[in-house]
Legacy VTK file of the C-alpha trace (Angstrom):
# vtk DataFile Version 3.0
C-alpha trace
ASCII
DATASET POLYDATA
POINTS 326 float
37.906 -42.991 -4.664
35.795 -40.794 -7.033
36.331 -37.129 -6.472
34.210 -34.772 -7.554
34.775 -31.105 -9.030
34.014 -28.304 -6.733
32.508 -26.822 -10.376
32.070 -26.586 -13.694
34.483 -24.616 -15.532
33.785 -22.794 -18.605
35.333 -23.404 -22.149
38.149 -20.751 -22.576
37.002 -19.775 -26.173
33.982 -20.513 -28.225
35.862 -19.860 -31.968
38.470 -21.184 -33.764
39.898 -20.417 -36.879
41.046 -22.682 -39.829
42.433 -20.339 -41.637
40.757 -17.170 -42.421
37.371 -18.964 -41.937
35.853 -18.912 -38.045
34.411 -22.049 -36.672
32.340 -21.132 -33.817
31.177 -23.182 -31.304
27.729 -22.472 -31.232
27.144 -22.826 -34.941
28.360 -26.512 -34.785
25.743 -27.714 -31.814
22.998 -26.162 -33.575
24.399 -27.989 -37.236
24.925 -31.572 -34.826
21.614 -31.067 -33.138
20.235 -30.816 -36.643
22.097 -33.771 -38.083
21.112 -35.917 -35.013
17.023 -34.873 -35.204
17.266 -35.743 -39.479
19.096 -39.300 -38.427
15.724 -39.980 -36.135
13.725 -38.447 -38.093
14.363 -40.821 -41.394
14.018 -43.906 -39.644
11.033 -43.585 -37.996
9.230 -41.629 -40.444
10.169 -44.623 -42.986
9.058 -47.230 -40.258
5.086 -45.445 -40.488
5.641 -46.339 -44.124
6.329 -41.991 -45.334
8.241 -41.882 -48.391
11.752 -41.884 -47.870
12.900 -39.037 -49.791
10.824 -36.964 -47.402
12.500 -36.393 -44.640
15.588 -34.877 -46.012
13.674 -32.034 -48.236
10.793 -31.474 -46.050
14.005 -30.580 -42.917
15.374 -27.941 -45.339
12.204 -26.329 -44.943
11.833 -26.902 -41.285
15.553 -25.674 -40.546
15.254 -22.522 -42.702
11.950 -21.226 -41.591
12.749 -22.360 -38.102
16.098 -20.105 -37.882
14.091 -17.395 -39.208
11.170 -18.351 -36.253
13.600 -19.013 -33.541
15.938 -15.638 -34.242
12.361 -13.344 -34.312
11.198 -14.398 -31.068
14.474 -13.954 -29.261
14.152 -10.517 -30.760
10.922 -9.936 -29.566
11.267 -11.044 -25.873
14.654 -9.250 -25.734
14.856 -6.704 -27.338
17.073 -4.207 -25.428
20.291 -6.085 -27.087
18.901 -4.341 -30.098
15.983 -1.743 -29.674
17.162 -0.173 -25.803
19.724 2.238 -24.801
22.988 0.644 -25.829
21.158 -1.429 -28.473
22.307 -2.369 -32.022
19.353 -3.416 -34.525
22.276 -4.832 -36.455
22.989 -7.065 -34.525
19.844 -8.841 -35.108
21.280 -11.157 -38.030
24.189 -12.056 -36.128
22.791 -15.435 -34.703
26.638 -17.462 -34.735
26.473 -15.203 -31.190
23.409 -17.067 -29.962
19.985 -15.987 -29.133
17.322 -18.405 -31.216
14.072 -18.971 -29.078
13.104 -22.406 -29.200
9.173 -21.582 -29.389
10.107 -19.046 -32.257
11.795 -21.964 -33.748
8.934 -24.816 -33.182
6.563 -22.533 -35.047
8.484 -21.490 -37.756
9.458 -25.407 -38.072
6.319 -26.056 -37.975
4.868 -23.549 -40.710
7.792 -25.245 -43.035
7.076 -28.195 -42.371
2.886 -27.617 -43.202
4.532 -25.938 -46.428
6.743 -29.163 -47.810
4.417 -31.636 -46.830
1.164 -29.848 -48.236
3.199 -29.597 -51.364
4.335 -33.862 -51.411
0.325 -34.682 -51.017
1.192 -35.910 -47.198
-0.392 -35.481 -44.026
1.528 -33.581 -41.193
0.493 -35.430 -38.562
2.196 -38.834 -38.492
5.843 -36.901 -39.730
5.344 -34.642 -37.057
5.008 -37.783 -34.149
7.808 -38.941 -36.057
9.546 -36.096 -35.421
9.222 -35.140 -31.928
12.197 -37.587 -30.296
14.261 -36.393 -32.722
13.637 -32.687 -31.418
14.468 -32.921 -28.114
17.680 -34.607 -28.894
18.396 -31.679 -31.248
17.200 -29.350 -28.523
19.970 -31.563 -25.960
22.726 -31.018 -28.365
22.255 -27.385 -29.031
22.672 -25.881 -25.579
26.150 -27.165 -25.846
26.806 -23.530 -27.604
25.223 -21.802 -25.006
27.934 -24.029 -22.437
30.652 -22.198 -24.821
29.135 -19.169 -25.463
28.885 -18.892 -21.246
25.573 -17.407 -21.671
22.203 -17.859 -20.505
22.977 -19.506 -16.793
20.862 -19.715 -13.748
21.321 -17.875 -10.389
24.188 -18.272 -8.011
24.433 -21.379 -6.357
27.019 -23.313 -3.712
26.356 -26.783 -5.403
29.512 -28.858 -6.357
27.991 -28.372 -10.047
27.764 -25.099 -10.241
29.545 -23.128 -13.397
32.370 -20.873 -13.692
31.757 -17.766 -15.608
34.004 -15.631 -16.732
33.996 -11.800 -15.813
33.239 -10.745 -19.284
30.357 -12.965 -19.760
28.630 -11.832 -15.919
25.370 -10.340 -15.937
25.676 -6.712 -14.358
25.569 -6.682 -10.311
27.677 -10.463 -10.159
31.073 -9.467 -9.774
32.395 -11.606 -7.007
34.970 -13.662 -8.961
34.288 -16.733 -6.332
30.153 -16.788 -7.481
29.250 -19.781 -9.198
25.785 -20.071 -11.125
23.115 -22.806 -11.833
24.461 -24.627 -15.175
20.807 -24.018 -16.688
22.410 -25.361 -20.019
23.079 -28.894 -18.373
19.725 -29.247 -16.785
18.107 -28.454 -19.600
20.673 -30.995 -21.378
19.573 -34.092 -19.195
15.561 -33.301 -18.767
15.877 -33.223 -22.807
17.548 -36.832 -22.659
15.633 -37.846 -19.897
12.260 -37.080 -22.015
13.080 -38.571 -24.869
12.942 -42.242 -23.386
9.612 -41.349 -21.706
8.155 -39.979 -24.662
9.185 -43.100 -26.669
7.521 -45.408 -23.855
4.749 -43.230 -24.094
4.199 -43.630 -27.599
4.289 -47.199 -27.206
2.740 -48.024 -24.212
-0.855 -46.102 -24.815
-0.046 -46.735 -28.892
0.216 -43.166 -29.610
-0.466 -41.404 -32.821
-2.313 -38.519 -35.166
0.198 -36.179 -34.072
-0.416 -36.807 -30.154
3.345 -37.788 -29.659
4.136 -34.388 -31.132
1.832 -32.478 -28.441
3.029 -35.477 -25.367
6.771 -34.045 -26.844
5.282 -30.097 -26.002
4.187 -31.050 -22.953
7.422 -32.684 -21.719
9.621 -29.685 -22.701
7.711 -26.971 -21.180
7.339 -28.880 -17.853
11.357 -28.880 -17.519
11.374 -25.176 -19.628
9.586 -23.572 -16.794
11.122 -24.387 -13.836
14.881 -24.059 -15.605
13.805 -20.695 -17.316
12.553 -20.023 -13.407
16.505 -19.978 -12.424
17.855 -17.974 -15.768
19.171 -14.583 -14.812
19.544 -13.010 -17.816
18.396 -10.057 -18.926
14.712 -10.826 -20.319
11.165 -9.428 -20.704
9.022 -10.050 -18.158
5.019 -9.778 -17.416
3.529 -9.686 -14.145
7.352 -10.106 -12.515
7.610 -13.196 -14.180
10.063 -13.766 -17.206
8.037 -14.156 -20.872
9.386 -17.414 -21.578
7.695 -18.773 -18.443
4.324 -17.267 -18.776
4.531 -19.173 -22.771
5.560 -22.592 -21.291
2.695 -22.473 -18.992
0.502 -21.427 -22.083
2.102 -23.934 -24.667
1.932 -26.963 -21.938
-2.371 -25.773 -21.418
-2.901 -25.424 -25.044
-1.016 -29.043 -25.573
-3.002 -31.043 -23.361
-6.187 -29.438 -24.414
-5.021 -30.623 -27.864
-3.838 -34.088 -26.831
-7.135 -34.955 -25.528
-9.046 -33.671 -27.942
-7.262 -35.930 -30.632
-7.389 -38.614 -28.746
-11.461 -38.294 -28.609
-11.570 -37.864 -31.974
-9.440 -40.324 -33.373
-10.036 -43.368 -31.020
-10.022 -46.526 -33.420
-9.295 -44.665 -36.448
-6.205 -45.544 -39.269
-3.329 -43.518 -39.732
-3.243 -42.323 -42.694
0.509 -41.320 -44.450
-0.778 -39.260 -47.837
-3.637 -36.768 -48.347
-6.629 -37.737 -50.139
-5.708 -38.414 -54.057
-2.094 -38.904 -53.048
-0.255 -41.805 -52.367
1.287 -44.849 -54.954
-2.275 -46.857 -54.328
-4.647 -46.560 -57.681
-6.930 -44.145 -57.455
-6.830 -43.385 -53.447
-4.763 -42.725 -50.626
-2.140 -45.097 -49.110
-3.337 -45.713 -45.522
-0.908 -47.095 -42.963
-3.014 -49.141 -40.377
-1.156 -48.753 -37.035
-3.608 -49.305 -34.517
-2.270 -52.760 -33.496
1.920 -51.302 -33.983
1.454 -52.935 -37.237
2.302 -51.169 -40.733
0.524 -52.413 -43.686
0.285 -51.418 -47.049
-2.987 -51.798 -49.584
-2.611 -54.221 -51.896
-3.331 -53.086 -55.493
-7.183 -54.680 -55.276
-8.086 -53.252 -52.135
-11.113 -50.098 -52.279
-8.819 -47.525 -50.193
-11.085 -45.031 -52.013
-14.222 -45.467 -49.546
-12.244 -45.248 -46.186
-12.461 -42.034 -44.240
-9.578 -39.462 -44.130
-9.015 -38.846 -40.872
-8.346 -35.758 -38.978
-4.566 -34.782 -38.891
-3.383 -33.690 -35.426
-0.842 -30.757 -36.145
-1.829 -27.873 -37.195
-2.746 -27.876 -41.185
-3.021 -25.160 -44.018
-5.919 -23.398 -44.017
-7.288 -25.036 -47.382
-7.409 -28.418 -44.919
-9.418 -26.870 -41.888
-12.054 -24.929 -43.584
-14.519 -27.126 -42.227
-13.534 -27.078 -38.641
-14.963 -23.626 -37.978
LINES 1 327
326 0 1 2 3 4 5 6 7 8 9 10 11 12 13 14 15 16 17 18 19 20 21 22 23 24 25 26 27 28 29 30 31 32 33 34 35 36 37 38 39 40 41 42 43 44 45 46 47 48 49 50 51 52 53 54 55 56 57 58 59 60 61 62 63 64 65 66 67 68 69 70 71 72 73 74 75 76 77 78 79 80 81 82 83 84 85 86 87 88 89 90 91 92 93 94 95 96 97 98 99 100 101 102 103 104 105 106 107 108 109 110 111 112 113 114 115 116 117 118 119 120 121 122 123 124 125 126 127 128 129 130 131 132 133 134 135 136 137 138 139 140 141 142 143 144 145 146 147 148 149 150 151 152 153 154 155 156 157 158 159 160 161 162 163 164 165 166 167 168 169 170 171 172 173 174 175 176 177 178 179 180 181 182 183 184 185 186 187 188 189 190 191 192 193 194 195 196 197 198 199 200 201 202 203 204 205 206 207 208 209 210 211 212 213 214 215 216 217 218 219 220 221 222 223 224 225 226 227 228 229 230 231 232 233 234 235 236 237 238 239 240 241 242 243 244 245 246 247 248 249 250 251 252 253 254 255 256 257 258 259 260 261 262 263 264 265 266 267 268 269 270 271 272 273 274 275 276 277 278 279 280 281 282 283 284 285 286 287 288 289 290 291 292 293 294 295 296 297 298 299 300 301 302 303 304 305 306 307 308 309 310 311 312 313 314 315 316 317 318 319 320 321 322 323 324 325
């Protein structure tokens, strides 16, 4: 007979020394999730036909900028670890503790990303799509620190799953040593997973692409985010009596579908196109990957890629590129 825990218990320790040099717990999800999202990354962006040197150098970007991103909003919508009473500003560059925002991280990605592809002459777009499986798996991985870290859990709960927390790690006011809390880490662990095979049907059930699997991946997240960040009962800014992080998933997921549908009016029946105009190996023009059918084909040498339209990328683009929008 299967029996099954009356909880979850908590790692002991989230460091470990070899030698003088720490190895902390948290630092190796984030490095695995990373690792995992490049591995997915590679082989899809090579499928669309994207060069494939790309996706190593253009994630160096993406990773730095979206530390920086991901560290400055956890600042900003919690500040009192740094800016209140018993605050420490120094404490801000300390992120092998924990505390990177995932929306901080997305758009400092995200301006990185604009920033390394602008610079290889290719569109964000169809790396972005490319991309967004890859994230949440990343994303899945990654709350593993916060398991070892015993930090950011849910309210107290009397479900066999619920997780241990030490006394040292207890937000102020839980001190009952028999409490057990929501393991917010784990449900946000398996929605993640969950996702990523519906966002991969998705993609090719209704054929998918200009950067609409990237805003079907926003959507996905923030439906789980919400209603997990609902049950989080750490300390956190709050508007209206509602945590921050909330009131943004509710914003991203609005702003995502009204982006999803728009590209999918305006590119209906349209090529994908991999490079930027006067980019690309084809003479003259740029390389355009037809993918309308799930098929990837390349220009031959004689073909006039010159005349076709460039069409509209779906993520957001350097200003240089959306001049004409208004």
């Amino acid at each position: 007979m299967l029996i099954l825990p009356a909880s979850i218990p908590s790692p002991s320790q989230a460091e470990w020394f070899l030698g003088p040099f720490p190895l902390r717990a948290y630092a190796l999800a984030i490095g695995l999730g990373i690792v995992a999202a490049w591995w997915i990354l590679d082989r899809r962006y090579t499928a669309k036909g994207g060069p494939r040197d790309t996706a190593i150098d253009v994630a160096l970007w993406m990773v730095l900028f979206g530390i920086v991103g991901a560290r400055i909003y956890h600042v900003i919508s919690s500040p009192d670890a740094y800016f209140g009473e018993n605050g420490n500003p120094a404490r801000i560059i300390e992120i092998w503790n924990g505390g990177l925002g995932i929306w901080g991280a997305i758009a400092g990605g995200a301006v990185g990303a604009a920033i390394a592809m602008r610079r290889r002459g290719l569109r964000l777009a169809p790396f972005a799509d490319a991309l967004a499986p890859g994230l949440l798996v990343a994303q899945a991985i990654g709350r593993l620190g916060n398991y070892f870290n015993q930090e950011l859990y849910g309210a107290p709960t009397t479900l066999p799953w619920g997780l241990e927390i030490d006394a040292a790690h207890r937000v102020a006011g839980y001190t009952d040593p028999e409490l057990l809390f929501h393991p917010t880490f784990l449900y946000e662990m398996v929605w993640n997973l969950a996702m990523v095979g519906v966002l991969l049907w998705a993609e090719r059930r209704f054929r998918l692409r200009h950067g609409r699997v990237m805003w079907l991946y926003v959507m996905l997240y923030t439906l789980g985010r919400g209603w997990i960040e609902y049950l989080r009962i750490d300390t956190a800014e709050t508007v209206l009596g509602v945590r921050l992080n909330v009131w943004t998933s509710v914003l991203v997921f609005l702003l995502a579908f009204a982006i999803f549908v728009r590209i999918g009016r305006r590119t209906r029946g349209r090529e994908e196109q991999i490079w930027l105009p006067g980019h690309g190996p084809a003479e003259g023009g740029t390389d355009a990957v037809a993918v309308e059918n799930d098929d990837v084909t390349r220009p031959s040498a004689g073909d006039d890629v010159t005349s076709r339209p460039a069409d509209d990328d779906a993520a957001p683009a350097p200003a240089e590129e959306r001049r004409g929008d208004g």
